[in-house]
PyMOL Python script that loads the backbone (N, CA, C, O; Angstrom):
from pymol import cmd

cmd.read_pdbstr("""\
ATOM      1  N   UNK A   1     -11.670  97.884  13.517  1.00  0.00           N
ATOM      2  CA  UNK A   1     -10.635  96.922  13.857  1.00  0.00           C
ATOM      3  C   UNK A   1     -10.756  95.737  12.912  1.00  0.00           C
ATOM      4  O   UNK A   1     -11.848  95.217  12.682  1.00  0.00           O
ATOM      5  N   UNK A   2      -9.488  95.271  12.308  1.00  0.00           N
ATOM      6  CA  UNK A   2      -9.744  94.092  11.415  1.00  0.00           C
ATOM      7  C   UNK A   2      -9.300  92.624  12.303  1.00  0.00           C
ATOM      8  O   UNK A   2      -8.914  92.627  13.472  1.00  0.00           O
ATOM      9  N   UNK A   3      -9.411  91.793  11.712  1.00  0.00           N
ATOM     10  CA  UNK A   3      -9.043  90.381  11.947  1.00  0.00           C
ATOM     11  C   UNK A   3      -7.023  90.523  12.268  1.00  0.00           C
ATOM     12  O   UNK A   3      -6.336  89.819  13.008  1.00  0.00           O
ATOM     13  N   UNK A   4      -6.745  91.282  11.693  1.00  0.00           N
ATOM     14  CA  UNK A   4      -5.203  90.914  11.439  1.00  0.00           C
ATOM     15  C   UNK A   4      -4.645  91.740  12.479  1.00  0.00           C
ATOM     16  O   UNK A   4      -3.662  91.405  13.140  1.00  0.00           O
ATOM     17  N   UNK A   5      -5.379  93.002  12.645  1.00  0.00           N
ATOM     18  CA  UNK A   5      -4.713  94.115  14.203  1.00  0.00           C
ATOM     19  C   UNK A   5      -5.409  92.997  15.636  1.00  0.00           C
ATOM     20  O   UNK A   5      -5.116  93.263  16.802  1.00  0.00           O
ATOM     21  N   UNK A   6      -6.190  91.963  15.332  1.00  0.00           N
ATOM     22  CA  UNK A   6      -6.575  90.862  17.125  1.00  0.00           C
ATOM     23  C   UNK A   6      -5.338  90.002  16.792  1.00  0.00           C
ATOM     24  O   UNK A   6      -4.582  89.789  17.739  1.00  0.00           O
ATOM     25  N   UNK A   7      -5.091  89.600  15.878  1.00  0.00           N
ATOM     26  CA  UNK A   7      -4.241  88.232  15.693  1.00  0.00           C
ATOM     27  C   UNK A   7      -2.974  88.161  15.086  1.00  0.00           C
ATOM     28  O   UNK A   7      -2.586  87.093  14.613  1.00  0.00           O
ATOM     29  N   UNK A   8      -2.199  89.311  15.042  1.00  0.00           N
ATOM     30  CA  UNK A   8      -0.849  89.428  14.897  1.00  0.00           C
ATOM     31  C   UNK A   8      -0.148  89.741  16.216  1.00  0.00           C
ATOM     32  O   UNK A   8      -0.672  90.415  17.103  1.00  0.00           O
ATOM     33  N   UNK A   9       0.990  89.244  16.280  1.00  0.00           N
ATOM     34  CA  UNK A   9       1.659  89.758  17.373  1.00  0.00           C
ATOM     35  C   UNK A   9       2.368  91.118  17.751  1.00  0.00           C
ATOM     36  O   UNK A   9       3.100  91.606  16.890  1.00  0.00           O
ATOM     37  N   UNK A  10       2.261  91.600  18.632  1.00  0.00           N
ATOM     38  CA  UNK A  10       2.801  93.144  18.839  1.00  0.00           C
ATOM     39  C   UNK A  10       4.290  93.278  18.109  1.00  0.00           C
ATOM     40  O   UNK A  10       4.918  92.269  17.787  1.00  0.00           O
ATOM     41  N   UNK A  11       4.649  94.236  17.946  1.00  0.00           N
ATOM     42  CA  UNK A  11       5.804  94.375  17.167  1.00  0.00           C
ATOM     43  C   UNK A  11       6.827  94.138  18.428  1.00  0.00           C
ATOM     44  O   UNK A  11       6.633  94.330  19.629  1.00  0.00           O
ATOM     45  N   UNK A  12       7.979  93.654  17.737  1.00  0.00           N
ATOM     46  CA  UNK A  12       9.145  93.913  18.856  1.00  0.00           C
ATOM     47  C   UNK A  12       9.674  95.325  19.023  1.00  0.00           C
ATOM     48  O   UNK A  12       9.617  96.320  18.301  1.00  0.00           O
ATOM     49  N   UNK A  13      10.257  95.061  20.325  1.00  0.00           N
ATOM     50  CA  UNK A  13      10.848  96.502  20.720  1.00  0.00           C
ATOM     51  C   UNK A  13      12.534  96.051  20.506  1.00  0.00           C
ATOM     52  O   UNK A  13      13.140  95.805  19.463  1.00  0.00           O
ATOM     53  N   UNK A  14      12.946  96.053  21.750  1.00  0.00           N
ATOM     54  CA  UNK A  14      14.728  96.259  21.733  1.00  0.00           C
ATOM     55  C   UNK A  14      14.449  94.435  21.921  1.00  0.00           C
ATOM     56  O   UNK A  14      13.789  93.867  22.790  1.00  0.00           O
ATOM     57  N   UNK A  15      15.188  93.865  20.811  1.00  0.00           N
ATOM     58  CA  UNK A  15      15.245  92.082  20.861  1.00  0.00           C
ATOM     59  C   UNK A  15      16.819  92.335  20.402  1.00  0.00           C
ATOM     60  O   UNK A  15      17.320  93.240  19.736  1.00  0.00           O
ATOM     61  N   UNK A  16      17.368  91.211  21.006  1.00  0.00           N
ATOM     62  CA  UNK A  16      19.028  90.747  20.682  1.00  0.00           C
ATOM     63  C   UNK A  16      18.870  88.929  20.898  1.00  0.00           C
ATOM     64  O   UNK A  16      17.894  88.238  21.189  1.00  0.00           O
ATOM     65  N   UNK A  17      20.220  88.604  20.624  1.00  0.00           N
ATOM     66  CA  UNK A  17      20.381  87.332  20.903  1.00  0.00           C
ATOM     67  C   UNK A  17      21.362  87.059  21.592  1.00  0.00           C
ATOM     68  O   UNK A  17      22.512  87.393  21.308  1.00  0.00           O
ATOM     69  N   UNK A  18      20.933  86.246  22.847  1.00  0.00           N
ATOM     70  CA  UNK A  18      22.205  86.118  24.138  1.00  0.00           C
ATOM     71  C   UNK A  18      23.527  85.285  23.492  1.00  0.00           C
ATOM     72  O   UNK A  18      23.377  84.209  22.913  1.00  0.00           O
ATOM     73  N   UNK A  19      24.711  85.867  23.655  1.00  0.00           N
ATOM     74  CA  UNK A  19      26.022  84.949  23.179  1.00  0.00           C
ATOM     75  C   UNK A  19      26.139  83.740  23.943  1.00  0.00           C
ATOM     76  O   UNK A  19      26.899  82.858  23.545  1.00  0.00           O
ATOM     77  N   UNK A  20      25.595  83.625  24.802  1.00  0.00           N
ATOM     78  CA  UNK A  20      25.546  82.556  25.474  1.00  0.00           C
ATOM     79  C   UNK A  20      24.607  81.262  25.554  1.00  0.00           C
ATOM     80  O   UNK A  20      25.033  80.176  25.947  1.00  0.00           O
ATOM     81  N   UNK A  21      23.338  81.474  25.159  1.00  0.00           N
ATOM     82  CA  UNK A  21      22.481  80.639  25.158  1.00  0.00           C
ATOM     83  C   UNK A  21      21.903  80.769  24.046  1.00  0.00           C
ATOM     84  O   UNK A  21      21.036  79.909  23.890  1.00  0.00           O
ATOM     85  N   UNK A  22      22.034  81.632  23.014  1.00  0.00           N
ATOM     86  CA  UNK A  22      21.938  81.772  21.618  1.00  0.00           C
ATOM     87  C   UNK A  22      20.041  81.709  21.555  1.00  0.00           C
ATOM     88  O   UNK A  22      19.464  81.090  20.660  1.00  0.00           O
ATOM     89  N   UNK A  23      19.342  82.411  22.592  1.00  0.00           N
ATOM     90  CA  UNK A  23      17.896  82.761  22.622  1.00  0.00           C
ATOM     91  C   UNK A  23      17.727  84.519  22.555  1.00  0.00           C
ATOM     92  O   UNK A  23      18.499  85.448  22.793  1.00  0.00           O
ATOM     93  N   UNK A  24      16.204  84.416  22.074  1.00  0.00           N
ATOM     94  CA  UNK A  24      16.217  85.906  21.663  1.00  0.00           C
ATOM     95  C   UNK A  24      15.602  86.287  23.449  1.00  0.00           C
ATOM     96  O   UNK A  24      14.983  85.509  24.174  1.00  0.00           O
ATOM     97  N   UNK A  25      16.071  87.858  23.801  1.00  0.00           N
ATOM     98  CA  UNK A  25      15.731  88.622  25.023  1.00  0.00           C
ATOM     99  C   UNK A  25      14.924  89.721  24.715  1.00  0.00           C
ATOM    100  O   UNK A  25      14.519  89.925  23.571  1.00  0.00           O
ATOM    101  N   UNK A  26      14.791  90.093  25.208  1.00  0.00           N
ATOM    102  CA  UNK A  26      13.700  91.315  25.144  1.00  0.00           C
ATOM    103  C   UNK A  26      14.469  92.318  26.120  1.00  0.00           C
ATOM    104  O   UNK A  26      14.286  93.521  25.937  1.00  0.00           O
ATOM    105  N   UNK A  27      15.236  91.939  27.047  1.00  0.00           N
ATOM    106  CA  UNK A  27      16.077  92.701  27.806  1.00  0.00           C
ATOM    107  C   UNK A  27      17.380  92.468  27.672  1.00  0.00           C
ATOM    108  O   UNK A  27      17.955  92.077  28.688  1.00  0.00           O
ATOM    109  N   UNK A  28      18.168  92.634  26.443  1.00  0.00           N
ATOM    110  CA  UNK A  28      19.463  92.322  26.316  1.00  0.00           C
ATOM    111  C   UNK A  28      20.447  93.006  27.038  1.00  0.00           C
ATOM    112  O   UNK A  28      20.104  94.182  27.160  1.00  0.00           O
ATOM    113  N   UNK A  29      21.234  92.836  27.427  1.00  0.00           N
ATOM    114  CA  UNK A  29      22.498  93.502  28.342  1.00  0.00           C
ATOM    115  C   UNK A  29      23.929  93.709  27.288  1.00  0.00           C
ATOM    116  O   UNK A  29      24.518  92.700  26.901  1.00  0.00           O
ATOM    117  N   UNK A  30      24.410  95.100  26.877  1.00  0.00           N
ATOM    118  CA  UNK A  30      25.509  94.648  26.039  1.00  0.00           C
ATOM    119  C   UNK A  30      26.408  94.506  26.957  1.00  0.00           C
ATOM    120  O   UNK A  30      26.161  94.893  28.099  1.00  0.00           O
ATOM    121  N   UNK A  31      27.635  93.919  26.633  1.00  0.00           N
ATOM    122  CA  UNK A  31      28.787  93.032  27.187  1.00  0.00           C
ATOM    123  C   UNK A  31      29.833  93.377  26.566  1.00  0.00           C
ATOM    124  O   UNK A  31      30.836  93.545  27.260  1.00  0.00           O
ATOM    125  N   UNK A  32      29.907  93.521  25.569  1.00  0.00           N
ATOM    126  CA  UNK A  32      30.996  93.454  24.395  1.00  0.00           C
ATOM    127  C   UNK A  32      31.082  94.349  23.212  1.00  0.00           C
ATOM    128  O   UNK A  32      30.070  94.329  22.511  1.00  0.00           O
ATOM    129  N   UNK A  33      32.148  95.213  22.777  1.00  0.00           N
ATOM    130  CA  UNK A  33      31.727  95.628  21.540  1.00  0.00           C
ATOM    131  C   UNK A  33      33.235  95.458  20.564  1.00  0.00           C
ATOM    132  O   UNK A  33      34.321  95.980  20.812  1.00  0.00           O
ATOM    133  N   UNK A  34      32.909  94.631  19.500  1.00  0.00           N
ATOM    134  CA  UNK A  34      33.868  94.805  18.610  1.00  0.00           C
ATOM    135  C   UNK A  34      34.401  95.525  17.492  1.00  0.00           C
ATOM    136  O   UNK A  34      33.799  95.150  16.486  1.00  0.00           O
ATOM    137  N   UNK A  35      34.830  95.957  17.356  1.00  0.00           N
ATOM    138  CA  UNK A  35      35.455  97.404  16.299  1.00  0.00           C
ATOM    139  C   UNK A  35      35.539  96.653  15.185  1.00  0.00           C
ATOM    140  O   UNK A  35      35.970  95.502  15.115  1.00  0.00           O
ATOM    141  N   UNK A  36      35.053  97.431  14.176  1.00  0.00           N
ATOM    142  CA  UNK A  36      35.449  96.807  12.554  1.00  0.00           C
ATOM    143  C   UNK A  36      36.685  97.525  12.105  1.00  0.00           C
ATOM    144  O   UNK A  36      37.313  98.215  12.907  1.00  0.00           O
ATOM    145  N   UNK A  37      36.986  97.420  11.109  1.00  0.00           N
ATOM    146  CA  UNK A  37      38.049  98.524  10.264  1.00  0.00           C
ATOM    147  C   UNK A  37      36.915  99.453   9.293  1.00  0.00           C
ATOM    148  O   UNK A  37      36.806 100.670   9.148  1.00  0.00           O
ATOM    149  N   UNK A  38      36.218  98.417   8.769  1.00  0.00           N
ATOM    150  CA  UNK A  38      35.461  99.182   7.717  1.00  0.00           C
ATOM    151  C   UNK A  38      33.864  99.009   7.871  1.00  0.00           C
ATOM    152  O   UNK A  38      33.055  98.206   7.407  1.00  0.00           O
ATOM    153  N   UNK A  39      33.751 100.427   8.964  1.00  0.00           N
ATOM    154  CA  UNK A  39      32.298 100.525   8.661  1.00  0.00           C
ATOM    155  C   UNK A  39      31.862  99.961  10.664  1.00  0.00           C
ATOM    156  O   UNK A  39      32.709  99.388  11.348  1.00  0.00           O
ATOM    157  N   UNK A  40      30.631 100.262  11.127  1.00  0.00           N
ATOM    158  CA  UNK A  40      30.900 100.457  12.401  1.00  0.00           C
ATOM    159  C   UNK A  40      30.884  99.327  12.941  1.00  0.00           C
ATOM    160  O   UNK A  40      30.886  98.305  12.255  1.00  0.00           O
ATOM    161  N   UNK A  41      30.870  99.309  14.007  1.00  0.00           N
ATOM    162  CA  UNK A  41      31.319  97.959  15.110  1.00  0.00           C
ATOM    163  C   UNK A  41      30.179  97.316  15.561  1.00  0.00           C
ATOM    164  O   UNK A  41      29.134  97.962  15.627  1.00  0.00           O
ATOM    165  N   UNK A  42      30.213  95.991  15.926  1.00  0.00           N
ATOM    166  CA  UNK A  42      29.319  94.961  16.673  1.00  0.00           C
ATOM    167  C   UNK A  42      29.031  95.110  17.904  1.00  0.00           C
ATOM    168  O   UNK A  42      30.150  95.275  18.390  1.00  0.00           O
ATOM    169  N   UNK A  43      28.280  95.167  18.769  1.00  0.00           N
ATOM    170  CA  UNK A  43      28.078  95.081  20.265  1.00  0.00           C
ATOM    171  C   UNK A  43      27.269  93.449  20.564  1.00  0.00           C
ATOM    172  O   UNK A  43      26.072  93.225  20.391  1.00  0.00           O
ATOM    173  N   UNK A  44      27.905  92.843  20.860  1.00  0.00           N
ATOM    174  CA  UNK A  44      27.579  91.773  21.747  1.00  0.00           C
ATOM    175  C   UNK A  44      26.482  91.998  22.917  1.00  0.00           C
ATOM    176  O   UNK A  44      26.722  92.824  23.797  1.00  0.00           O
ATOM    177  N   UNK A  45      25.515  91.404  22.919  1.00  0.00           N
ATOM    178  CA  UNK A  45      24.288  91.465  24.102  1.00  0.00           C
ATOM    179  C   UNK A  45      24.119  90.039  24.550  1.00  0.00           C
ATOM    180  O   UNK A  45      24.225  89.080  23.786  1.00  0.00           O
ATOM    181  N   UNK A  46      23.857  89.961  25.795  1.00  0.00           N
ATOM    182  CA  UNK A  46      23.323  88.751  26.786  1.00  0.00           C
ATOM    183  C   UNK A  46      22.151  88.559  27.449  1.00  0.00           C
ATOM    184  O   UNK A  46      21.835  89.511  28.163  1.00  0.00           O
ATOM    185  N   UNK A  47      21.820  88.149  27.446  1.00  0.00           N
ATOM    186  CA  UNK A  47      20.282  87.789  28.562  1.00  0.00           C
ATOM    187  C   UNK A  47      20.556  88.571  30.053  1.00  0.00           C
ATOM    188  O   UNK A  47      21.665  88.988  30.386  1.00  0.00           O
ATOM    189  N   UNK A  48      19.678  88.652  30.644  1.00  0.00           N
ATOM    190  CA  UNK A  48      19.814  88.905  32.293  1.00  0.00           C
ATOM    191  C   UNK A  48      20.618  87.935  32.905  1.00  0.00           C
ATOM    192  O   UNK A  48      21.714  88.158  33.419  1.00  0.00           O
ATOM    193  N   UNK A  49      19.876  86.526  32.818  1.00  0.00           N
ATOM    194  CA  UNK A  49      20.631  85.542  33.253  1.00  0.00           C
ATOM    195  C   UNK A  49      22.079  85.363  33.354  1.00  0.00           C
ATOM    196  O   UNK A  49      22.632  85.162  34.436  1.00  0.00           O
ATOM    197  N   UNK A  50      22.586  85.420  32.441  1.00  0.00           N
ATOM    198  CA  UNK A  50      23.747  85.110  31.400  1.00  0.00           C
ATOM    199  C   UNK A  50      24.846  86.142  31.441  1.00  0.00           C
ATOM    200  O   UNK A  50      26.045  85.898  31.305  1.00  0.00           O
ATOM    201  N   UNK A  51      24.299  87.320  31.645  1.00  0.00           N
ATOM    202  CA  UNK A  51      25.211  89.182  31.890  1.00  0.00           C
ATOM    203  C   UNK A  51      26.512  88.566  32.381  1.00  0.00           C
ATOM    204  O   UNK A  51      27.615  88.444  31.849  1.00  0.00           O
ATOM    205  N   UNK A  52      25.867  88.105  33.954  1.00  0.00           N
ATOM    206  CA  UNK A  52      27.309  87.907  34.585  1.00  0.00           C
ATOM    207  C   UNK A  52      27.886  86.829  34.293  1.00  0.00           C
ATOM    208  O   UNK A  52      28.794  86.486  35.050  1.00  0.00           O
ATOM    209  N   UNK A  53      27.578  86.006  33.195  1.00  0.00           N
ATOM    210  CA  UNK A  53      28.925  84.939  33.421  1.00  0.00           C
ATOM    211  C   UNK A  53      29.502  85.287  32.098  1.00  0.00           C
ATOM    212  O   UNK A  53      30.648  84.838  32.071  1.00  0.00           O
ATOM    213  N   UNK A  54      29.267  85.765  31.222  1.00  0.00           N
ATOM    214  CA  UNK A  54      29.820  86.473  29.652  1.00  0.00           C
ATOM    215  C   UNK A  54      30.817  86.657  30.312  1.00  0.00           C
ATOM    216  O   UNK A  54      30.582  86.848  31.505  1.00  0.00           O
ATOM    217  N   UNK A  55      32.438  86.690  29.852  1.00  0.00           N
ATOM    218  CA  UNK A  55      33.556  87.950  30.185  1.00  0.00           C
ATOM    219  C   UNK A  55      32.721  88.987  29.084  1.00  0.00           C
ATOM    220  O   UNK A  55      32.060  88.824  28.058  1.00  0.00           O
ATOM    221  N   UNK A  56      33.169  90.178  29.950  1.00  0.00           N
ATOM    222  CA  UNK A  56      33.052  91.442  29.556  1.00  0.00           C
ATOM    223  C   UNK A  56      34.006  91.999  28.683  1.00  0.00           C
ATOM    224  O   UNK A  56      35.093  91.433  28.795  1.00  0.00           O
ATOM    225  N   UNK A  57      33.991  92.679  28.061  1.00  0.00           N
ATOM    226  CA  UNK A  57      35.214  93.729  27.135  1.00  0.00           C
ATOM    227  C   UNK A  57      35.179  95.190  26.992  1.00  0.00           C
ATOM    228  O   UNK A  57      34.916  95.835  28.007  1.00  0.00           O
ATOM    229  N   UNK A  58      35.385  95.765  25.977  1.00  0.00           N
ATOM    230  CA  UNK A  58      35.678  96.979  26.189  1.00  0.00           C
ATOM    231  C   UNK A  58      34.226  97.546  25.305  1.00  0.00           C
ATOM    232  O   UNK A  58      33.886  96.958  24.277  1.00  0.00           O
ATOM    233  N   UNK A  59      33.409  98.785  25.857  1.00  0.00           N
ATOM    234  CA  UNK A  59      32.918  99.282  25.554  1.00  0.00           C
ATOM    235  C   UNK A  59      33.059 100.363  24.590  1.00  0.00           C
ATOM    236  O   UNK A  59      34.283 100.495  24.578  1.00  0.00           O
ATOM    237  N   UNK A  60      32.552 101.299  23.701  1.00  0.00           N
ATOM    238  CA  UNK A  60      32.251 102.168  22.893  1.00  0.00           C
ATOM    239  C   UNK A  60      33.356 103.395  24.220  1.00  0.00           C
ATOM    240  O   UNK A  60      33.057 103.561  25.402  1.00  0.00           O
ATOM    241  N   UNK A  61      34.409 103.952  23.588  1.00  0.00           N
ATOM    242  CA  UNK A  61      34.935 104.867  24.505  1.00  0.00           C
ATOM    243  C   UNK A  61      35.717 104.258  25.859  1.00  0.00           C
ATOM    244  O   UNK A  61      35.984 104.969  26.828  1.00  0.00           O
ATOM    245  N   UNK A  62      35.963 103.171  25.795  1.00  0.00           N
ATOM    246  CA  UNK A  62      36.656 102.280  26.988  1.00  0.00           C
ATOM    247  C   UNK A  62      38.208 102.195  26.209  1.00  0.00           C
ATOM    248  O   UNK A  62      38.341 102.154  24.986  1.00  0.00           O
ATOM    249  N   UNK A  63      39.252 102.180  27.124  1.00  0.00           N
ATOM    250  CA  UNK A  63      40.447 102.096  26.270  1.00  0.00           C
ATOM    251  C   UNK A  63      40.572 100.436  25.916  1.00  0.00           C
ATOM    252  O   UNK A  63      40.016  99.585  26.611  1.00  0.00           O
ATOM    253  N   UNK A  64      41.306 100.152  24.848  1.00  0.00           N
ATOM    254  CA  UNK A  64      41.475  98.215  24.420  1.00  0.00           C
ATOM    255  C   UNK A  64      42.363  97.530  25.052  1.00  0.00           C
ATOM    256  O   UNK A  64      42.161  96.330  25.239  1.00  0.00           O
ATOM    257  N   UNK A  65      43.880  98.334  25.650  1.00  0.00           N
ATOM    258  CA  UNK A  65      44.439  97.574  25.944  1.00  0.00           C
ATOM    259  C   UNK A  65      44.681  98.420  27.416  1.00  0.00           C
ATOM    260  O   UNK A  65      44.710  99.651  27.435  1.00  0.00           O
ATOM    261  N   UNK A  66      44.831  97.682  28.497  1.00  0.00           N
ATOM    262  CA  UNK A  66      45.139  98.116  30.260  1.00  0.00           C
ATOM    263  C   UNK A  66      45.911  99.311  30.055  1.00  0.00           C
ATOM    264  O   UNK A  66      46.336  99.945  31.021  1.00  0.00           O
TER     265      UNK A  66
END
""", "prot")
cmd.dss("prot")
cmd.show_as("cartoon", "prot")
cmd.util.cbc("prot")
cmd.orient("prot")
C-alpha cells in the first residue's frame, strides 16, 4: 500500500449537478431531458431535495407536446 492509495479520495461514482441549487449529488434524480439536433441530448438532474420542486419535462421516449 502506498501513501497516495490512504490519502486520495475514492473515485466518484454517478455525480451530477442539481439545476436548482447548482451543488454536486451523489444521488442525482433526472427531471429533464433536452433533445439536440446534432448529436445526443442533455438530461437535466436534481438533488433529492430539490426533485420535487424542479418542473419536470419530457423524458427519453415521452411524447413533447400533450
Amino acid at each position: 500500500m502506498t501513501v497516495d492509495g490512504l490519502t486520495t479520495p475514492p473515485p466518484l461514482g454517478n455525480v451530477a449537478v442539481c439545476v436548482k441549487c447548482h451543488r454536486r449529488t451523489t444521488a442525482p434524480v433526472p427531471v429533464r431531458c433536452i433533445e439536440s439536433t446534432s448529436g445526443p441530448g442533455t438530461t437535466l438532474r436534481a438533488c433529492p431535495d430539490h426533485a420535487a420542486t424542479v418542473p419536470h419535462g419530457p423524458m427519453p421516449g415521452e411524447p413533447v407536446w400533450p
